[in-house]
C-alpha positions as CSV (number, residue, x, y, z in Angstrom):
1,X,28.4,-55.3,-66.9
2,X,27.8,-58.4,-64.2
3,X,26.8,-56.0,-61.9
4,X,24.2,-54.5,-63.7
5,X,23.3,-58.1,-65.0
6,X,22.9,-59.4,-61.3
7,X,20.4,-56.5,-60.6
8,X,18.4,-56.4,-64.1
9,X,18.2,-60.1,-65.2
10,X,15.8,-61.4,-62.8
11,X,13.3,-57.8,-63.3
12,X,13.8,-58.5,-67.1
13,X,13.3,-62.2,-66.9
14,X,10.2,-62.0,-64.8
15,X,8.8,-59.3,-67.1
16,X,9.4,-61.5,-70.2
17,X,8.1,-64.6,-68.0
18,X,4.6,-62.8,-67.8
19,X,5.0,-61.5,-71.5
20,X,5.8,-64.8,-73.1
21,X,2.5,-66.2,-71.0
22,X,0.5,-63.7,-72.2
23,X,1.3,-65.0,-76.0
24,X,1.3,-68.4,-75.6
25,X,-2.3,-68.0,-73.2
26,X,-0.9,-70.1,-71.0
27,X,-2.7,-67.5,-68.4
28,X,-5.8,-65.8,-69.0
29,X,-6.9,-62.6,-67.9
30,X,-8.8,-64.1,-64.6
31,X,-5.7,-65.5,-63.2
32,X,-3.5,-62.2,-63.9
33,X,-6.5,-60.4,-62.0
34,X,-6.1,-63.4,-59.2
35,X,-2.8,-63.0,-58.8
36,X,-2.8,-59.3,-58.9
37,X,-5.4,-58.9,-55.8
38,X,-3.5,-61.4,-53.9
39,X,0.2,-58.8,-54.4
40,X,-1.6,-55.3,-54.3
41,X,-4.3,-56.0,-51.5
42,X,-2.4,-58.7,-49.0
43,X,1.0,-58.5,-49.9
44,X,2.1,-55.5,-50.4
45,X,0.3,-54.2,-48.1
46,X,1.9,-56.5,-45.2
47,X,5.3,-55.3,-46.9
48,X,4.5,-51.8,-46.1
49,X,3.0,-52.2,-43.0
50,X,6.2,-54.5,-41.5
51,X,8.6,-51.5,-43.4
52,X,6.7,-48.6,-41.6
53,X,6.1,-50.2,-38.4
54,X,9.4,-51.3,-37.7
55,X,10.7,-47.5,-39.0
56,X,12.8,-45.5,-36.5
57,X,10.7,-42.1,-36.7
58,X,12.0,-38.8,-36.4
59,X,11.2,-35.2,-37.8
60,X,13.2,-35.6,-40.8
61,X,10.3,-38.7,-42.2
62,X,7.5,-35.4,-41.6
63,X,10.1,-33.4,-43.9
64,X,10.3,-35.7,-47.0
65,X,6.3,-36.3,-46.7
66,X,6.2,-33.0,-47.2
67,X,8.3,-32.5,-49.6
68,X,7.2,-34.9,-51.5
69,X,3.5,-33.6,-51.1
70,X,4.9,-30.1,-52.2
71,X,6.9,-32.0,-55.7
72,X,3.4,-33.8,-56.2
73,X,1.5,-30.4,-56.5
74,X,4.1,-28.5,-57.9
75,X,4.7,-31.6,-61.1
76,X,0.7,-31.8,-61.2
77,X,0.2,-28.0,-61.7
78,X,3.3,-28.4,-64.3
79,X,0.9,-30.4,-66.0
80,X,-1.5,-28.4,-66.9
81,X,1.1,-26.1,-68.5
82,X,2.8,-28.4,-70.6
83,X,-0.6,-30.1,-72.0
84,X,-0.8,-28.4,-75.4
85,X,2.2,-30.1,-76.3
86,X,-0.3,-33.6,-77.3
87,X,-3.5,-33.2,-79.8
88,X,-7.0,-33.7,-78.1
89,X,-8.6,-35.8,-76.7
90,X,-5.5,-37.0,-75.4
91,X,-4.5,-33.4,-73.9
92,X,-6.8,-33.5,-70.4
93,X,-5.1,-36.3,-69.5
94,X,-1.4,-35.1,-69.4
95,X,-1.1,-33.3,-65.7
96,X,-2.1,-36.8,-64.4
97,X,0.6,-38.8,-66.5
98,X,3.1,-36.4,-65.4
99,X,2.6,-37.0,-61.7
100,X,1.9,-39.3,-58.9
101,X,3.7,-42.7,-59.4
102,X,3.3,-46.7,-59.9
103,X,4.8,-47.4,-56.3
104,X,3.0,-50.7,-55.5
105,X,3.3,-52.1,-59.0
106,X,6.7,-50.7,-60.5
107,X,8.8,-48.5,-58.0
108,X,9.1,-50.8,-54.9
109,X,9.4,-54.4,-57.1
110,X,12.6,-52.3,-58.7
111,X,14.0,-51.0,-55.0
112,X,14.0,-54.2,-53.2
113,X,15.4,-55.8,-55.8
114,X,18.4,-53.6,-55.2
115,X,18.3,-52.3,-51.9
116,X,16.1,-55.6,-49.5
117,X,13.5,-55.6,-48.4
118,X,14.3,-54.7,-45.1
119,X,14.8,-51.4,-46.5
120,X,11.4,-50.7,-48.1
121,X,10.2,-48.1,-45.4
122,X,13.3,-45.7,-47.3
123,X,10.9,-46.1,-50.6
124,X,7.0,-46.3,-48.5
125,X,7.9,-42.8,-46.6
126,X,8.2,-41.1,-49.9
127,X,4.6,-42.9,-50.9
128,X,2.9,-41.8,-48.0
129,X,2.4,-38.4,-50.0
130,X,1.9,-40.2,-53.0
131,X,-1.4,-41.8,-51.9
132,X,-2.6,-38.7,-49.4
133,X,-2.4,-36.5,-53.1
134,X,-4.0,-39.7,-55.0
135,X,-6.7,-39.4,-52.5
136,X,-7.3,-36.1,-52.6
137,X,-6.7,-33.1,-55.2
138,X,-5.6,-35.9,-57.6
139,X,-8.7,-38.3,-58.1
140,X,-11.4,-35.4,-57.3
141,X,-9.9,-33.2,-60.3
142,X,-10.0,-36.6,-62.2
143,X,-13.3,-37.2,-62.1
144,X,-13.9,-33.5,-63.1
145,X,-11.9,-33.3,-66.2
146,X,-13.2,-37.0,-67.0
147,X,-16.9,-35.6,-67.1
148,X,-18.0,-38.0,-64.4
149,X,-19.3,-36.1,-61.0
150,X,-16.7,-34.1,-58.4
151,X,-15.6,-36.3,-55.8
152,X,-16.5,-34.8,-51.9
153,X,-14.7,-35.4,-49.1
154,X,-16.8,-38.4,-48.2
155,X,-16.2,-40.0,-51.4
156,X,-12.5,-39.2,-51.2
157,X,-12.4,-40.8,-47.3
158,X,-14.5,-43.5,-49.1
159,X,-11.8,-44.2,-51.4
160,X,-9.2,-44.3,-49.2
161,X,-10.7,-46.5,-46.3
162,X,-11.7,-49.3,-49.4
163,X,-7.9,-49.0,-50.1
164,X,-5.1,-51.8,-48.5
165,X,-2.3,-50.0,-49.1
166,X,-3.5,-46.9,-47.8
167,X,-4.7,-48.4,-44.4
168,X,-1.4,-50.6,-44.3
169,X,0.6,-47.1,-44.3
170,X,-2.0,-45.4,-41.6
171,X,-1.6,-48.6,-39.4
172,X,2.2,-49.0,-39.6
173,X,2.8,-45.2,-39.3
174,X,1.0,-45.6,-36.1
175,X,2.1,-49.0,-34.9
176,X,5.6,-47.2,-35.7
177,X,5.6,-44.2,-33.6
178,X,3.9,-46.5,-30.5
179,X,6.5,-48.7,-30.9
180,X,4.4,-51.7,-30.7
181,X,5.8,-53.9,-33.5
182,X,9.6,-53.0,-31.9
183,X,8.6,-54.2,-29.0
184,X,7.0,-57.5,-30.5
185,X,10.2,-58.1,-32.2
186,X,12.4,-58.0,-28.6
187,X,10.0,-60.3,-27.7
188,X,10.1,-63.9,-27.4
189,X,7.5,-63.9,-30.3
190,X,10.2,-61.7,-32.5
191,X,10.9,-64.5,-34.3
192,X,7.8,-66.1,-35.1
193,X,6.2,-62.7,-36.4
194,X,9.7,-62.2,-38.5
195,X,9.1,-65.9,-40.2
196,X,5.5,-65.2,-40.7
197,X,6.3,-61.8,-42.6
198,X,9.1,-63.1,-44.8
199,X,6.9,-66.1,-45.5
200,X,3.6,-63.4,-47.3
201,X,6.1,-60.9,-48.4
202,X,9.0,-63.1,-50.3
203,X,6.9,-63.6,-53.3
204,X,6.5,-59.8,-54.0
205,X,8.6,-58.7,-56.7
206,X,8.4,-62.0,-58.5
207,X,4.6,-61.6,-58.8
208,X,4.3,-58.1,-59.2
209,X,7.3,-58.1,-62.2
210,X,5.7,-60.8,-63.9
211,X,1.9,-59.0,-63.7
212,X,3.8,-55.9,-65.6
213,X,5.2,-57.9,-68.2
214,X,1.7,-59.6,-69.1
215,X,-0.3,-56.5,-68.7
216,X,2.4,-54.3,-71.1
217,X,0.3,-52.6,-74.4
218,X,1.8,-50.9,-76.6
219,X,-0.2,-49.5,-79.3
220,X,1.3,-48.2,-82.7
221,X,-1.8,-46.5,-83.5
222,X,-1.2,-43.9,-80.3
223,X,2.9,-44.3,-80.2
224,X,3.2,-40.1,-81.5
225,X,1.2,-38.8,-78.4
226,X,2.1,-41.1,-76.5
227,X,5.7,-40.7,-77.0
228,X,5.1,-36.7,-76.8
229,X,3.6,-37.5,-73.1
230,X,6.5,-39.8,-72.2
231,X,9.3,-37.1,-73.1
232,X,6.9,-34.4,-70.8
233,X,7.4,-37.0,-67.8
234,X,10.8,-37.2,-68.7
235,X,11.1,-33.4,-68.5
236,X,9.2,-33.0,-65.9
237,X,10.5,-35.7,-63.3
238,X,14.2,-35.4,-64.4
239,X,13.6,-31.3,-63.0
240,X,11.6,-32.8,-59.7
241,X,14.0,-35.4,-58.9
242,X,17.0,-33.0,-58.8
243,X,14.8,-30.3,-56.8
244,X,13.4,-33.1,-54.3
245,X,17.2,-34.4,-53.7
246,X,18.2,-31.0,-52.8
247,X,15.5,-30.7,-50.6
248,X,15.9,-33.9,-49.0
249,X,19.7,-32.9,-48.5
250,X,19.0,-29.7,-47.3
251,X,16.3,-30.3,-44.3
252,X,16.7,-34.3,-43.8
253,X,20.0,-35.0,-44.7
254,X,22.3,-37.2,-46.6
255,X,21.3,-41.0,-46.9
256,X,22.4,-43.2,-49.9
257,X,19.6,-45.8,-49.3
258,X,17.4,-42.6,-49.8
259,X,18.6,-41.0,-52.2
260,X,18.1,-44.4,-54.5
261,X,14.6,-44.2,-53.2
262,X,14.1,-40.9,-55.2
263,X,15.4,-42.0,-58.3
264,X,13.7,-44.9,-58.3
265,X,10.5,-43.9,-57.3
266,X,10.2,-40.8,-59.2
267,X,11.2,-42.4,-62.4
268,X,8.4,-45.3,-61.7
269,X,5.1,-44.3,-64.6
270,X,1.8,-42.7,-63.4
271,X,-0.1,-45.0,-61.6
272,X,-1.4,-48.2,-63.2
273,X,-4.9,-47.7,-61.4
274,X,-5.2,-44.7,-63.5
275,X,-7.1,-46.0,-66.5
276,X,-9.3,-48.1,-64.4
277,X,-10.7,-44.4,-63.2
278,X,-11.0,-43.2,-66.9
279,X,-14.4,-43.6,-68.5
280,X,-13.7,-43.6,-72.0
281,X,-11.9,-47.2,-74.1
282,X,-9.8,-43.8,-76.0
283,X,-8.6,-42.5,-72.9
284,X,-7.9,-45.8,-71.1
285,X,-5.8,-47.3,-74.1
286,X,-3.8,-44.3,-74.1
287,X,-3.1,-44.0,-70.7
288,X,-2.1,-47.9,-70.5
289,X,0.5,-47.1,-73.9
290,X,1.6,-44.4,-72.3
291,X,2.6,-46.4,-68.7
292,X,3.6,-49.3,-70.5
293,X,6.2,-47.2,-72.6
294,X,7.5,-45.3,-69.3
295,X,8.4,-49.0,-68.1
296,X,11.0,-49.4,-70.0
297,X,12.6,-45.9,-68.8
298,X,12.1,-47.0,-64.7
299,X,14.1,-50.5,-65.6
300,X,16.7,-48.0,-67.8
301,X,17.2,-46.1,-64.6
302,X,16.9,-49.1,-62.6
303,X,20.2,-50.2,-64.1
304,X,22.0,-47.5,-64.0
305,X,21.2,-47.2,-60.3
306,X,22.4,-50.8,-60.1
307,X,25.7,-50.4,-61.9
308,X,26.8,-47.8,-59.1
309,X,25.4,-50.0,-56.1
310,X,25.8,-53.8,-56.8
């Protein structure tokens, strides 16, 4: 029971921090959007860059991108099968809810808890597929089945380019098979660069956990299908997870630090961005019920992972 204290206390207390801010309006709206840009387009982006920069590369990290880009089109098409399980208008929206994941905001807050964050690049290799698929067969079908216009391949590149975390994970996958960063750190200016990084990137989880607790909405008008989507996730991640592991076992090999990576990153909600993309206040609601209900089974896991580890 400590153990699992030691891991989930600070998440849950940072969670209920932003929560019990939220109701006593102590911070508004403006600062919560302040505080987000500053973790999701400086931060976390200097996280992932320092985690997949400093990476020792090899063929096995080409293996789980692609495994994990196969998983993403495989749960995505599973989707689209599952959907008549929730009542319009809701139902075009499942086969996004069950895939692609909250990595930034939910998944690596949760796994540096636990694991440092000098092992974030374990969790950022598995995103790397996660935000090619976002940027691709994921937002252009999207914008289809939302009614807006089909996205082209310039809108798509558009997208990308406009997005931190993206160009943090082209930059340090690049800066990581060069070397460069490696050799800054053998450097006399190792140090320096080291102090400068923990300096940005200490803050992370703290903010980030305390942005999900203020920005939780559950709705009781939409709790039926949204709990009918959160038990298809649930179905459909707890079947990917076990089929990714295998896969990961099989071709990259056996790595504990990985392995928690998984679980922790495939049991993370759909992305948070999601409902920003959505046109409709219907849609959007539902979307942000549905994520903010699929917290509470990421910090379940979470703890669970914790008990075995801590």
């Amino acid at each position: 029971m400590i153990k699992i204290l030691e891991a989930l206390l600070p998440v849950l207390l940072m969670m209920g921090l932003g929560a019990f801010c939220k109701a006593r309006g102590w911070l508004k709206q403006e600062s919560i959007n302040g505080l987000k840009f500053l973790a999701t387009k400086i931060i976390l982006p200097v996280a992932i860059f320092h985690a997949l920069s400093t990476a020792d590369y090899s063929s096995s990290i080409f293996k789980i991108v692609l495994i994990m880009f196969c998983m993403l089109l495989i749960s995505f098409g599973a989707g689209f099968l599952v959907k008549g399980f929730v009542k319009p208008p809701y139902r075009k929206y499942v086969p996004f809810l069950v895939s692609v994941y909250e990595g930034g905001m939910m998944a690596y807050p949760l796994y540096t808890n636990l694991c440092g964050t000098e092992n974030l690049s374990q969790i950022a290799v598995l995103d790397i597929a996660g935000l090619l698929f976002g940027f691709s067969v994921y937002m252009s079908l999207l914008r289809a089945v939302d009614g807006s216009e089909k996205m082209g391949v310039r809108d798509i590149c558009l997208d990308a380019v406009k997005n931190p975390a993206f160009i943090a994970t082209v930059l340090g996958i690049l800066c990581g098979l060069t070397g460069i960063v490696r050799g800054l750190l053998e450097s006399s200016a190792g140090d320096l660069y080291l102090i400068c990084e923990s300096m940005i990137t200490s803050p992370l989880s703290a903010i980030i956990l305390l942005i999900v607790g203020y920005e939780l909405k559950p709705d009781r008008a939409l709790m039926i299908p949204c709990l009918k989507t959160l038990l298809l996730r649930m179905a459909v991640q707890a079947v990917m997870i076990l089929g990714v592991l295998a896969a990961v076992h099989r071709f990259a090999g056996r790595n504990q630090l990985l392995d928690l990576a998984v679980l922790i990153y495939m049991s993370a909600p759909a992305t948070f961005s999601l409902q920003t993309f959505v046109k409709t206040e219907e849609g959007s609601t539902y979307i942000a019920t549905t994520n903010s209900l699929y917290c509470f089974i990421s910090i379940a896991v979470y703890a669970i992972a914790a008990f075995f580890v801590r």
